[in-house]
N, C-alpha and C positions, 0 to 999 in steps of 0.2 A: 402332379398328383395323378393317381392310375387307380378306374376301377380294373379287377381283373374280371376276366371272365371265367364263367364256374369250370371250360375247361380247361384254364389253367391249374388248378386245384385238384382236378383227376386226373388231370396227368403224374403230378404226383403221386397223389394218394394211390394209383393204381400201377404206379409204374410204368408207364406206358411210354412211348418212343421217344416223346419232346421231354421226358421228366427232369435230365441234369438241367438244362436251356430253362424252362421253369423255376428250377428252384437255382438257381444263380439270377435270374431275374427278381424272385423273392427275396433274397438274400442282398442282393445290390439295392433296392429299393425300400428295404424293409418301411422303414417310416413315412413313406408317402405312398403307402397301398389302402386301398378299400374292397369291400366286397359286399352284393348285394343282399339284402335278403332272401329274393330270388335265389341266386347260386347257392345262399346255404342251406336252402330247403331243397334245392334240386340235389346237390352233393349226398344229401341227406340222403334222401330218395333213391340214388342211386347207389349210396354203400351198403342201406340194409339192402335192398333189391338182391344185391351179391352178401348177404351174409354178415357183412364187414361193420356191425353196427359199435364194436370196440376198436374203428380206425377212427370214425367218424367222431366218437367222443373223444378220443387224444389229439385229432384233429380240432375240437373246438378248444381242448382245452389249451394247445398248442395257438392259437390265432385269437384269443377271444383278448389277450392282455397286446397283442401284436397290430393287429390291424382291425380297424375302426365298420363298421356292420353300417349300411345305407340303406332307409328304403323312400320310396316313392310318394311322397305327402298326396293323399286323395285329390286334393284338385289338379294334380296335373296328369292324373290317368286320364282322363280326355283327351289329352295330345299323343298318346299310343295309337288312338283308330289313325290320325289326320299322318302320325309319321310311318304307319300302315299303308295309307294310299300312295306317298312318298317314294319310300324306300323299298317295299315288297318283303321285308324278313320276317318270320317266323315270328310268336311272340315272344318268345326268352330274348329272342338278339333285339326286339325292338324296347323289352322292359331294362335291359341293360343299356343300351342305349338311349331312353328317356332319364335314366337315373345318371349318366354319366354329362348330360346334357344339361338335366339341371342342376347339378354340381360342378359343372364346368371340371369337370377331368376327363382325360385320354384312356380310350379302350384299349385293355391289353389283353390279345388273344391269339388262339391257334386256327379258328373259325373262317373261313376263305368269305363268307357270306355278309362279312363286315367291308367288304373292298367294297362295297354298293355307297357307304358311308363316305360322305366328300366336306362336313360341317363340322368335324370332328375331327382330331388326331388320334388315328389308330395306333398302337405296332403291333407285326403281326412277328411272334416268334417260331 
């Protein structure tokens, strides 16, 4: 089972370099994909940012019957600071990776700043 990371999601959505590599990753895995809360308020975030706020809605409505929305139950946003002093990422890669931690699934990303991660199965496309 695989969360994805939100930029796997704008790769697509925005076409960007790694987009076929992404969506044959989507398309092979379809039913054992998740995605975070996080990523779809960031996704969000960044489509109207660009305008694009009628990708973002065919994007949900595209994903919302496909793959299954996680988020982080409040007691364990405490373990964010401790895997902060840990690991050093950012907080998007550290709320992605507390979420895929405590769902016991593999991070699938484009993000080089995930190789820091050693308790976890990455791939990195």
């Amino acid at each position: 089972m695989y969360l994805l990371d939100t930029n796997i999601f704008l790769e697509i959505l925005l076409n960007q370099e790694k987009s076929s590599e992404c969506k044959e990753f989507l398309l092979t895995n379809e039913n054992q994909i998740f995605i975070s809360d996080f990523s779809l308020h960031s996704i969000g975030v960044i489509l109207f940012r660009y305008n694009k706020s009628e990708i973002f809605r065919s994007f949900i409505e595209d994903i919302i019957s496909k793959i299954r929305l996680l988020n982080l139950p409040a007691s364990a946003y405490d373990d964010i600071s401790s895997f902060s002093t840990k690991l050093k990422l950012d907080f998007d890669n550290l709320y992605q990776y507390s979420v895929a931690k405590y769902y016991d699934l593999h991070i699938v990303t484009i993000d080089s700043d995930f190789k820091k991660i050693k308790d976890l199965k990455v791939h990195f496309l």
